[in-house]
C-alpha positions as CSV (number, residue, x, y, z in Angstrom):
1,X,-23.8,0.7,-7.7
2,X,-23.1,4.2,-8.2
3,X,-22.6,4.8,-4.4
4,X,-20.8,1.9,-4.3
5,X,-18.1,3.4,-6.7
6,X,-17.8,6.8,-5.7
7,X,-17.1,5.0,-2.6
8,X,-14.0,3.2,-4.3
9,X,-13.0,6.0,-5.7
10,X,-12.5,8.1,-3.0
11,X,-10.5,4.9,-0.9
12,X,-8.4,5.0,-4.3
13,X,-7.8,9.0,-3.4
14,X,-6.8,8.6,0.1
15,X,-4.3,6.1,-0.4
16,X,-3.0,8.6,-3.1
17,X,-3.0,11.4,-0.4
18,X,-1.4,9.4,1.7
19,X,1.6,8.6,-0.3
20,X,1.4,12.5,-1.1
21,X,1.8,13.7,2.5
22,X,4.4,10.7,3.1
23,X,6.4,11.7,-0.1
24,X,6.2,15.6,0.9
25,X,6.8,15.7,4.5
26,X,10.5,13.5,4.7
27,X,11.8,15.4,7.0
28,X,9.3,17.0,8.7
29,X,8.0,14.7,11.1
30,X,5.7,16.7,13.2
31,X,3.5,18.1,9.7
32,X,3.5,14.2,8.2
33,X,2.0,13.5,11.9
34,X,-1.0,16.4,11.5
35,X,-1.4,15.6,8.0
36,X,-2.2,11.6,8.4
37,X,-4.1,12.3,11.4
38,X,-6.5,15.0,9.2
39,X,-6.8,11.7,6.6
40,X,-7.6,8.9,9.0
41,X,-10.3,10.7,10.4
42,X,-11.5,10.5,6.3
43,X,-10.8,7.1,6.1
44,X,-12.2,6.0,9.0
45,X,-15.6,7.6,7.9
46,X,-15.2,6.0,4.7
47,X,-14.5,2.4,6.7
48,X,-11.1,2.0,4.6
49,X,-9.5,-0.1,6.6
50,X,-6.2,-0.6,4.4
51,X,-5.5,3.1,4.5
52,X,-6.4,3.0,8.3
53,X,-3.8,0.5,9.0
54,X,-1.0,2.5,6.4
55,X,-2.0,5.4,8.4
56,X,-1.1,4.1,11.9
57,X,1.7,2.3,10.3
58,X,3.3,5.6,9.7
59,X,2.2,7.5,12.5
60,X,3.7,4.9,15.0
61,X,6.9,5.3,12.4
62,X,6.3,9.5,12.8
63,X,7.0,9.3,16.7
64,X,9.7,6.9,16.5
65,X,11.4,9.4,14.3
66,X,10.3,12.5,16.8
67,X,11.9,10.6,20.1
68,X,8.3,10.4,21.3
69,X,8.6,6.5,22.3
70,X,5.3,6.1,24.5
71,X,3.0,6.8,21.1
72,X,4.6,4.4,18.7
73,X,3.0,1.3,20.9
74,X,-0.3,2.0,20.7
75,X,-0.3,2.6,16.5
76,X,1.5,-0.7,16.2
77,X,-0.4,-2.3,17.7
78,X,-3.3,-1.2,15.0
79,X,-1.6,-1.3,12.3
80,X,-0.8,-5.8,13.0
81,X,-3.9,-5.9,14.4
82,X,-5.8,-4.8,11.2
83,X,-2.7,-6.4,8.5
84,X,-2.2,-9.5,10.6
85,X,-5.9,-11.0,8.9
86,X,-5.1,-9.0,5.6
87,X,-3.0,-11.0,2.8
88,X,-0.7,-7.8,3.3
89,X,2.6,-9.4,3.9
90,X,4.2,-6.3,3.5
91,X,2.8,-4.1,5.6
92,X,2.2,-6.9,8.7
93,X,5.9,-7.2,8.5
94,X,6.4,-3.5,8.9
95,X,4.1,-3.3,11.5
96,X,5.8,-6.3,13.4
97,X,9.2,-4.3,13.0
98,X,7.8,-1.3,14.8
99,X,5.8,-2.8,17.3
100,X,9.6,-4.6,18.2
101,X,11.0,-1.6,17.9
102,X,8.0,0.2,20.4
103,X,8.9,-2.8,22.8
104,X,12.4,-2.1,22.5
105,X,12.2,2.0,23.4
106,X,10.3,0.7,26.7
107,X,13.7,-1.7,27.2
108,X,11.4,-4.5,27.3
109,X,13.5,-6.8,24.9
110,X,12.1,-10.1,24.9
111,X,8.6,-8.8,23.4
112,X,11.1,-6.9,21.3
113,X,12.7,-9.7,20.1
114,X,9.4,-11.5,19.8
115,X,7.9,-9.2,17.1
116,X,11.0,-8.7,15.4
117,X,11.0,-12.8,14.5
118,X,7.7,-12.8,13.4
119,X,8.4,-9.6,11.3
120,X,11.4,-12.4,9.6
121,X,8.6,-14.9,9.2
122,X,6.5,-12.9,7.6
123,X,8.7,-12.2,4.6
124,X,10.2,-15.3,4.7
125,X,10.0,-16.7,1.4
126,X,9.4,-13.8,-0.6
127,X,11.6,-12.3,-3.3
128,X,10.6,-8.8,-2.9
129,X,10.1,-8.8,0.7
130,X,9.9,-4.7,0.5
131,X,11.7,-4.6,3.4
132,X,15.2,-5.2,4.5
133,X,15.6,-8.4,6.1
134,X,19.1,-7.0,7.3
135,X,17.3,-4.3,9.1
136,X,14.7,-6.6,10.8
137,X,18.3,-8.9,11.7
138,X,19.7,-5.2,12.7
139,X,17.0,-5.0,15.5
140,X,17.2,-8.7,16.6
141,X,21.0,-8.3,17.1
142,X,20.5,-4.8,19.3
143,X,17.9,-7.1,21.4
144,X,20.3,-9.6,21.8
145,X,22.8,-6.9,22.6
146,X,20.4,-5.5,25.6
147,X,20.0,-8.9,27.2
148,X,23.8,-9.0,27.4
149,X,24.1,-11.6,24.2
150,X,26.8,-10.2,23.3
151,X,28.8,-12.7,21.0
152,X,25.4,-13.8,19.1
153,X,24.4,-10.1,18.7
154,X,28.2,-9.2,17.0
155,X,27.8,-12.6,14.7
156,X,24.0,-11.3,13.3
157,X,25.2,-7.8,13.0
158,X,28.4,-8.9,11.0
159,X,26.3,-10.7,8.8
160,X,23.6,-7.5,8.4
161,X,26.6,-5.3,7.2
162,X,28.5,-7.3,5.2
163,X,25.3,-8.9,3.1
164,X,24.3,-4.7,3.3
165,X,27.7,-3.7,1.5
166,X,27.2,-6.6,-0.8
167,X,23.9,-6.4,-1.7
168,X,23.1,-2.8,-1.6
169,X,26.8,-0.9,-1.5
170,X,24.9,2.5,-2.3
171,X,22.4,2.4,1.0
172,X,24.8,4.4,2.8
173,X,22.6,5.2,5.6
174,X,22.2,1.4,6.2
175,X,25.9,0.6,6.1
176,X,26.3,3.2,8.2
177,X,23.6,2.4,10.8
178,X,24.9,-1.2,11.0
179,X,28.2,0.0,11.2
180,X,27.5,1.5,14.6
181,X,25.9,-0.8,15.9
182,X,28.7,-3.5,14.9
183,X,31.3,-1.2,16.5
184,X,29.0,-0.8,19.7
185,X,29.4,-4.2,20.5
186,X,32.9,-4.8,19.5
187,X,33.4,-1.7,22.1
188,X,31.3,-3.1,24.8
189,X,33.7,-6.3,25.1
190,X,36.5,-3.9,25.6
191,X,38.3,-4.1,21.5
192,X,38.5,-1.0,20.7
193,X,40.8,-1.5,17.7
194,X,37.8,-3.7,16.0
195,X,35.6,-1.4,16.8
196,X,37.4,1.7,15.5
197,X,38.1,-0.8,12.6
198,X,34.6,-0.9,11.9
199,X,34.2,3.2,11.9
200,X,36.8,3.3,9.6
201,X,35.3,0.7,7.6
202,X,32.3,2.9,7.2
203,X,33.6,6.5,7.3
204,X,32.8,6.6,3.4
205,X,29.3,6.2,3.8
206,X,28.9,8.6,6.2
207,X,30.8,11.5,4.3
208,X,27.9,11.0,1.5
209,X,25.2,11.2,3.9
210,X,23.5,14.7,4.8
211,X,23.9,16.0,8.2
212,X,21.5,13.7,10.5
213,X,20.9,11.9,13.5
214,X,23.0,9.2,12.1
215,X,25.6,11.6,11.2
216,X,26.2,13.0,14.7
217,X,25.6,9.7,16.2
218,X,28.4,8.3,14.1
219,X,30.6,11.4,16.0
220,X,29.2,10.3,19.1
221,X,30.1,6.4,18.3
222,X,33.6,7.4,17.2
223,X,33.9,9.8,20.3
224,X,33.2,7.0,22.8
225,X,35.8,4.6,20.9
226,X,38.9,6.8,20.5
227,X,38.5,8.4,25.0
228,X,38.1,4.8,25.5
229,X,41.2,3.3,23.4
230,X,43.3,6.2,25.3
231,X,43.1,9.3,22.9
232,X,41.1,12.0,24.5
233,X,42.5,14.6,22.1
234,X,40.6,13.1,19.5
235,X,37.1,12.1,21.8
236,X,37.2,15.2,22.5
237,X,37.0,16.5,19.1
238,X,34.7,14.1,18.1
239,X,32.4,14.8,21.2
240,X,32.1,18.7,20.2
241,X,30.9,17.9,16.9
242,X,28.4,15.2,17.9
243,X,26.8,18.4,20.4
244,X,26.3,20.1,17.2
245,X,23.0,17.6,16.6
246,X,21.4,18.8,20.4
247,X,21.6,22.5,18.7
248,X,19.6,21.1,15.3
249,X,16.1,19.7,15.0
250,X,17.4,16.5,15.0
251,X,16.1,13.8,17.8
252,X,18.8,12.2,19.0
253,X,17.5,9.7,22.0
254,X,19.3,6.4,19.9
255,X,22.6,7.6,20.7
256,X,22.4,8.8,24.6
257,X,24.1,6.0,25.6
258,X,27.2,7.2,24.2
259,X,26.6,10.7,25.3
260,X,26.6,9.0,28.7
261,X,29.5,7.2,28.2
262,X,31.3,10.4,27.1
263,X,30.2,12.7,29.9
264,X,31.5,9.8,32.8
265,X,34.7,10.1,30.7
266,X,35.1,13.3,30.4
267,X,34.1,13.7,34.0
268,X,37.0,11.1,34.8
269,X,39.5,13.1,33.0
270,X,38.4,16.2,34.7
271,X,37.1,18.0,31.8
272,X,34.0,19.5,33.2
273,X,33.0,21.9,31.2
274,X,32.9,19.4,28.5
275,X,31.1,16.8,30.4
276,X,28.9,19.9,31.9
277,X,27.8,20.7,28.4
278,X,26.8,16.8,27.7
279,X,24.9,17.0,31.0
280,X,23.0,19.8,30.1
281,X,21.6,18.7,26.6
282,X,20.7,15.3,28.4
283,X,18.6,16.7,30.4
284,X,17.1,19.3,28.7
285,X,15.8,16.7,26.0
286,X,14.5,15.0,29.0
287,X,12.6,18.0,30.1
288,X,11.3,18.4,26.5
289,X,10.4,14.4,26.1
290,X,9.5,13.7,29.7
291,X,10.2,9.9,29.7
292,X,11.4,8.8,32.9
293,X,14.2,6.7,30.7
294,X,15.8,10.1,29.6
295,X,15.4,11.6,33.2
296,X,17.8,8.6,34.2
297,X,20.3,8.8,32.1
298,X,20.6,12.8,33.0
299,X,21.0,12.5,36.4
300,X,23.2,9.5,36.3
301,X,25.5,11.9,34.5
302,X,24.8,14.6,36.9
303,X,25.4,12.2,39.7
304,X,28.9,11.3,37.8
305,X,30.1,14.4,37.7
306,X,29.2,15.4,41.0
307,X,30.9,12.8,42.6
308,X,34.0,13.0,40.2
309,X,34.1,16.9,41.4
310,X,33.7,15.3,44.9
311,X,30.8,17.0,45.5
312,X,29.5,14.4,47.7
313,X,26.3,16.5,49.3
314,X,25.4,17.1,46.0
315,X,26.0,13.6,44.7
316,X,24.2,11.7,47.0
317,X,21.2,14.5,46.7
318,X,21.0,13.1,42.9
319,X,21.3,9.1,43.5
320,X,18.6,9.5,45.8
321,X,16.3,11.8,43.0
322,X,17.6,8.6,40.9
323,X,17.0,5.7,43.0
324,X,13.2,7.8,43.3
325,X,13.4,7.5,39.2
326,X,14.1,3.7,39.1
327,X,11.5,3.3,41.3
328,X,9.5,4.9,39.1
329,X,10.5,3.0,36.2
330,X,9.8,-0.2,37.9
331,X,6.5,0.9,38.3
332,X,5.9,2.4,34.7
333,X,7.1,-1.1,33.5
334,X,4.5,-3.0,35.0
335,X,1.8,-0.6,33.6
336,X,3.6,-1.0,30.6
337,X,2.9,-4.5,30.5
338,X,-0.8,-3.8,31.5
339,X,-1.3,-1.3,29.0
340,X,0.6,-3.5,26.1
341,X,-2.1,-5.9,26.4
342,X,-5.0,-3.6,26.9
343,X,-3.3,-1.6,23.6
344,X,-3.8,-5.0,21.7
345,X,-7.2,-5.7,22.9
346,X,-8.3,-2.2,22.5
347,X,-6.6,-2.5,18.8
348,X,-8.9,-6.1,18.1
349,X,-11.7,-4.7,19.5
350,X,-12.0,-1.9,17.2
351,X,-10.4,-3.6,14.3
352,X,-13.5,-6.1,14.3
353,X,-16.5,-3.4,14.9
354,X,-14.5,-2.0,12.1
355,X,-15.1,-4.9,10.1
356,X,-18.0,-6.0,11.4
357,X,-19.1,-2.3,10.4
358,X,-17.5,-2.8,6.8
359,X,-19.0,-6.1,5.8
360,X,-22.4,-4.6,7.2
361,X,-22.4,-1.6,5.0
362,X,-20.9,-3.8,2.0
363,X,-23.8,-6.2,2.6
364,X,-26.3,-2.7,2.3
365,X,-24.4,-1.8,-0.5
366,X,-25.3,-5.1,-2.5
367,X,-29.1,-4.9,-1.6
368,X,-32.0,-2.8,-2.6
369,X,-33.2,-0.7,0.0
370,X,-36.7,-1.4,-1.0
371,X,-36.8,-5.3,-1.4
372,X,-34.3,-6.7,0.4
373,X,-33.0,-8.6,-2.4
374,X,-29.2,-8.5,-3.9
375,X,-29.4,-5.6,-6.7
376,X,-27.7,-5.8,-10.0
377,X,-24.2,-4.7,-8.5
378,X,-23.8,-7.9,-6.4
379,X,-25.3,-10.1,-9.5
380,X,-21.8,-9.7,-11.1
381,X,-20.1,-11.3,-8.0
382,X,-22.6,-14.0,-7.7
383,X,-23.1,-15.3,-10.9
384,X,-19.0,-15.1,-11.7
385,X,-18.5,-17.9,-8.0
386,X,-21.7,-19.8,-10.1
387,X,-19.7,-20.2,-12.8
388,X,-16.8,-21.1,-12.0
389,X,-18.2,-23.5,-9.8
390,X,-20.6,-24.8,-12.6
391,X,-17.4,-25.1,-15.2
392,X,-15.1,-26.5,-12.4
393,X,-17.5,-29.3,-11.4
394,X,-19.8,-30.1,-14.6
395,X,-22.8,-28.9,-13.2
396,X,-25.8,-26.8,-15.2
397,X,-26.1,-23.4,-14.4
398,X,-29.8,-21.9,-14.9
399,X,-31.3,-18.5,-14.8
400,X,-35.0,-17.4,-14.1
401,X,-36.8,-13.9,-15.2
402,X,-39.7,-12.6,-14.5
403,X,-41.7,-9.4,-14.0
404,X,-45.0,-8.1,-12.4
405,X,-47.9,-8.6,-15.6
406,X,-50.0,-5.2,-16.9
407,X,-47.3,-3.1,-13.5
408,X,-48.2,0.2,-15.0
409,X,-51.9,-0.2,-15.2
410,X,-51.0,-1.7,-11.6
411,X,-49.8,1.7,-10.1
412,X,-52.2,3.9,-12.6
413,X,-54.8,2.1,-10.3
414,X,-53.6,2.0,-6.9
415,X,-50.9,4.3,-7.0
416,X,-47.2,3.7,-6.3
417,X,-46.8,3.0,-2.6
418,X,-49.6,0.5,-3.0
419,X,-47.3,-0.7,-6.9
420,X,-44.1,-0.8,-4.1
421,X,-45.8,-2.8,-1.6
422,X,-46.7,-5.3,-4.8
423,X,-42.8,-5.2,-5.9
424,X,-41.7,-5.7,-2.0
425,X,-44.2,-9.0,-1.7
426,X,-42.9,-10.2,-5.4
427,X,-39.1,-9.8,-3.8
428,X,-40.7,-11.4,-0.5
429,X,-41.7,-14.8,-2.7
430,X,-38.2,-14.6,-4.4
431,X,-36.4,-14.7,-0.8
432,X,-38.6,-17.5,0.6
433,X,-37.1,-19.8,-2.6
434,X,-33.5,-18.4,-2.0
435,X,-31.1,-21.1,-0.8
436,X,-27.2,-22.2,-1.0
437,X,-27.4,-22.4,-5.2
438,X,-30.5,-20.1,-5.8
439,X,-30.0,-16.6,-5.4
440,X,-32.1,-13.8,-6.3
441,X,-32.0,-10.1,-7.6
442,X,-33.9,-6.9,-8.3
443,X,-33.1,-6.5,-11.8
444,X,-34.8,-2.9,-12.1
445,X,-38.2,-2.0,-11.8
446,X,-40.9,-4.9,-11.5
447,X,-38.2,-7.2,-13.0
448,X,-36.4,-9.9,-10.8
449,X,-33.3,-12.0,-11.8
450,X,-32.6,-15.5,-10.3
451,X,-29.7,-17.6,-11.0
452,X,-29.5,-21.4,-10.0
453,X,-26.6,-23.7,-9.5
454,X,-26.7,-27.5,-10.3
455,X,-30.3,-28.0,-10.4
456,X,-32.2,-30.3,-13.0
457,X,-34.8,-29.0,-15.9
458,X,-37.7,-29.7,-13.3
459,X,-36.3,-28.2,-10.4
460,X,-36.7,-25.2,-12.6
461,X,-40.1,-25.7,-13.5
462,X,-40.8,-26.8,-10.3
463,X,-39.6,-23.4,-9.2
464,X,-41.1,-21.4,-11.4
465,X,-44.7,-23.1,-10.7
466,X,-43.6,-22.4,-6.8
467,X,-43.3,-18.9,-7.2
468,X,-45.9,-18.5,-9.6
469,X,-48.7,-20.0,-7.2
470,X,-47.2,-18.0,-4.2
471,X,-48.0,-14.6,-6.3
472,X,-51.0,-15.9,-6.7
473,X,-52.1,-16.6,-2.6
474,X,-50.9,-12.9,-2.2
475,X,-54.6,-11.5,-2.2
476,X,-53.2,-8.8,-4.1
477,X,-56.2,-7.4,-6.4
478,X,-55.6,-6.2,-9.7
479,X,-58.8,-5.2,-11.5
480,X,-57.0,-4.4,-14.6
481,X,-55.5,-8.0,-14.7
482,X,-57.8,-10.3,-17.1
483,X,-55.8,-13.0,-15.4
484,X,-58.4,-13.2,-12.3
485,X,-58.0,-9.6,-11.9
486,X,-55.5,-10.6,-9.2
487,X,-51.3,-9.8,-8.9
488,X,-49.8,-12.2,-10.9
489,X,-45.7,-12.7,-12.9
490,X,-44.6,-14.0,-16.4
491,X,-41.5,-15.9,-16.1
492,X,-39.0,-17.1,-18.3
493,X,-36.7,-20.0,-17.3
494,X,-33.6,-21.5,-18.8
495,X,-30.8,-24.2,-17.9
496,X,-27.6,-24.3,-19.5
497,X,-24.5,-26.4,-19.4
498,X,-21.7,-24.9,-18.8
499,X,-18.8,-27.6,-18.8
500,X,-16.6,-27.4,-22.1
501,X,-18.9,-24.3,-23.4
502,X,-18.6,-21.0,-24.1
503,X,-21.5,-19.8,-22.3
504,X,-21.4,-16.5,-20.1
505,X,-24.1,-15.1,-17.7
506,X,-24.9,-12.9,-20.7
507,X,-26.1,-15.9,-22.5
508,X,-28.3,-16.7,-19.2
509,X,-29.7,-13.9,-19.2
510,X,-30.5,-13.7,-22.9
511,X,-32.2,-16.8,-23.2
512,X,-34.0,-16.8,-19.9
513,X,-35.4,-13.2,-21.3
514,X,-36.2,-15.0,-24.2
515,X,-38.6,-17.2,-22.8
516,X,-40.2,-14.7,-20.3
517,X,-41.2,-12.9,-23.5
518,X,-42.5,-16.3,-24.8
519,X,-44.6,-15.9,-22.0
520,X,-45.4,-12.8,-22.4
521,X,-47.2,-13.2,-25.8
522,X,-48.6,-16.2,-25.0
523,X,-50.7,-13.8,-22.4
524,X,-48.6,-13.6,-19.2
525,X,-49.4,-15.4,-15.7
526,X,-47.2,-18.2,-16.9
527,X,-44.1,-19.3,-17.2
528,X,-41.9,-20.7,-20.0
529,X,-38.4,-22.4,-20.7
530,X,-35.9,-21.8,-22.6
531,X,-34.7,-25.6,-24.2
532,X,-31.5,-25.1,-26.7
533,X,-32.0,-28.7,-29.3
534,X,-29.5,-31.2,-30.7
535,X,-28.8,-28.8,-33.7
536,X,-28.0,-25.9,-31.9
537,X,-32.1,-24.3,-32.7
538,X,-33.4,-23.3,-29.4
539,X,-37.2,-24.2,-28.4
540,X,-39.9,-22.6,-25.8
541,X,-42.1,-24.8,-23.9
542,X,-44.8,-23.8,-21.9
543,X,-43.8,-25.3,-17.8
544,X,-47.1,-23.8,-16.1
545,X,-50.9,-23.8,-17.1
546,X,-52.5,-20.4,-16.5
């Protein structure tokens, strides 16, 4: 019991550090990644498997934020694995958000799309969902947008911004962040006025937030817009001071798609240097994130400007390094689908030795080492199902105690690995009478605890003379027994109604002690029961003969 606690209390701490290091580390996404890693290892020693789950929820959310897409699948795919048989509604809908999201960052849309709907149905129905249902929508609508769904994508993401603004009008990162998006799409169908509408709309919320990806992205966003709608004064502007988040510690890999947009612009209107400069921060963040995606869109813009300088040598040198990259894309994308399914039944496999381990060591937890039997931490579990089952159907709930007779002259006579080997065959005897509504437990010592569900008066005496004869076939001597110098119990036995009465297992336990004392001073190797009478006097008769 005390194990058992200690236990509980350290799960209680991690979870605590957890939310610590979370709390600490906002913006510092590569020390929240060491510090959860140092406390799963804990928590996996410790079998926690909620705090296992939180801990790859985040980490999967850690290298999302750090650009470092190939990691976030594989944590995902823990973290539903282990919430999707929890009643963790919650966290299984974060987890579904991310795993979309790590589906997404490999352009494979439809599983995106997938995850993201059953991250919907998961909070569907609940008040406090504790997450955004606009930013689940958010996602769908960007998946919609990727498979070229273009009108269904603008009429979710319309929706996401305007129930945002009206809901939550002080989550400036979220109006901002669907703000983009909305504008994306209105620029990718060629109206630029709407989507410059919607930057406008916006531009509020983004001068009250700090400087951060979204910031610079929003520069990038309003860059793309203005060189498209025919003002390259002011894309140009814009452009340098979306550059300004390559020189910061920001990741920036959600908003290359403008970057490329703006370079082939720029490139178009012959501002090389301009474009140049584009060119060179695309591809060193490939270099530093080495995903073939970001190695794509760098030389495409390499290629562009080549072939806008009409450098044609050159060009055609870089469309064949790219055609080499799709090729190699192709290829990654069919081990991607390999290794998504091998992720998730990696992530099963270990979630269920981790429960199988779990319930194992709970199970241990509940029994004494020596006997076998449930020990007096489990008893509180047990009896509380009994009861309510006893109340709920109008059954009688009865409770059985007895201990080894003259155990101290026992072990002052054979010694006490000889009195343990009498305890373990006591426990045996117990075990062989266990069944679906009789359960037994070491209560301490030589003393045993049995509580019975829905059996009759005589069942009980019935059991009580069972176990009582099977001490007595154990050949167990005992010279300082004047009960035929042979092992032998006391028991005390009692049945009680529980239906429309105020009975607890505490007055179980009193009354079945009561009789085992009965039995006791009547001169032990018998058994006695407990029999409350019509005017609430209680009575103990004698069930066995010595």
């Amino acid at each position: 019991m005390i194990v058992k606690g200690v236990i509980s209390m350290f799960k209680s701490v991690l979870n605590d550090r957890v939310d610590q290091v979370l709390n600490d580390t906002k913006n510092d996404y590569a020390r929240r990644e060491k510090e959860l890693k140092k406390i799963l290892k804990q928590a996996e020693k410790l079998e926690d498997i909620f705090v296992i789950g939180k801990i790859n929820l985040n980490l999967s959310m850690c290298y999302f934020e750090l650009g470092n897409r190939i990691d976030i699948l594989p944590h995902a795919c823990k973290a539903v694995g282990i919430f999707e048989n929890s009643d963790e509604p919650l966290m299984l809908a974060r987890s579904f958000n991310l795993l979309g999201i790590a589906y997404g960052a490999q352009e494979n849309y439809q599983q995106a799309l997938a995850s993201y709907n059953r991250a919907l149905e998961t909070i569907r129905g609940k008040k406090k969902p504790g997450i955004r249902r606009e930013m689940i929508l958010n996602n769908i609508a960007d998946s919609y947008f990727q498979m070229g769904e273009f009108q269904k994508s603008i009429r979710i993401m319309r929706n996401c911004l305007s129930a945002c603004k009206r809901k939550n009008p002080d989550n400036h990162f979220s109006i901002t962040l669907y703000g983009l998006n909305l504008s994306d799409l209105y620029e990718s169908l060629g109206e630029y006025k709407k989507s410059l509408e919607i930057l406008d709309a916006v531009k509020d919320s983004v001068e009250k937030l700090d400087k951060s990806t979204l910031v610079y992205g929003y520069y990038a966003r309003r860059s793309c817009v203005l060189y498209k709608s025919g003002d390259p004064e002011g894309g140009a502007k814009f452009a340098d001071m979306s550059l300004q988040g390559f020189k910061s510690s920001f990741d920036s890999y959600e908003f290359h798609r403008d970057f490329e947009k703006i370079a082939s612009i720029e490139a178009e209107l012959q501002d090389y240097q301009r474009a140049e400069q584009f060119a060179k921060a695309l591809i060193d963040y490939a270099n530093k994130s080495g995903h073939t995606l970001d190695f794509i869109i760098a030389k495409r813009v390499e290629g562009n400007i080549c072939y806008s300088r009409n450098e044609l040598d050159k060009a055609l040198m870089i469309y064949k390094e790219l055609n080499e990259l799709y090729e190699k894309r192709m290829r990654e994308q069919n081990e991607m689908q390999y290794e998504s399914q091998k992720n998730f039944e990696s992530a099963n496999k270990e979630i269920a030795k981790l429960v199988q381990k779990i319930r194992l060591s709970e199970e241990r937890s509940e029994r004494d080492a020596l006997t076998g039997l449930m020990n007096r931490s489990a008893l509180v579990n047990v009896t509380n199902e009994f009861i309510q089952s006893a109340k709920e159907k109008g059954k009688k709930l009865g409770g059985v105690f007895l201990d080894i007779d003259y155990f101290k002259e026992y072990n002052d006579t054979y010694g006490h690995a000889a009195g343990d080997e009498a305890i373990k065959y006591v426990a045996s005897v117990c075990l062989g009478v266990e069944s679906q509504t009789i359960k037994f437990f070491r209560y301490g010592g030589d003393e045993y605890f049995g509580i019975i569900l829905g059996h009759k008066d005589e069942d009980l005496e019935k059991l009580a003379k069972r176990i009582s004869d099977n001490v007595h076939a154990s050949g167990f001597q005992h010279v300082k027994n004047p009960n035929g110098q042979r092992l032998t119990v006391s028991i005390g036995v009692v049945n009680m109604d529980m239906k429309n009465s105020n009975n607890t297992i505490l007055d179980i336990i009193k009354y079945a002690d009561k009789a085992l004392y009965h039995a006791k001073d009547y001169g032990k190797d018998v058994a006695f029961m407990a029999r409350e009478l019509p005017d609430g006097e209680w009575e103990y008769k004698r069930v066995t003969a010595k």
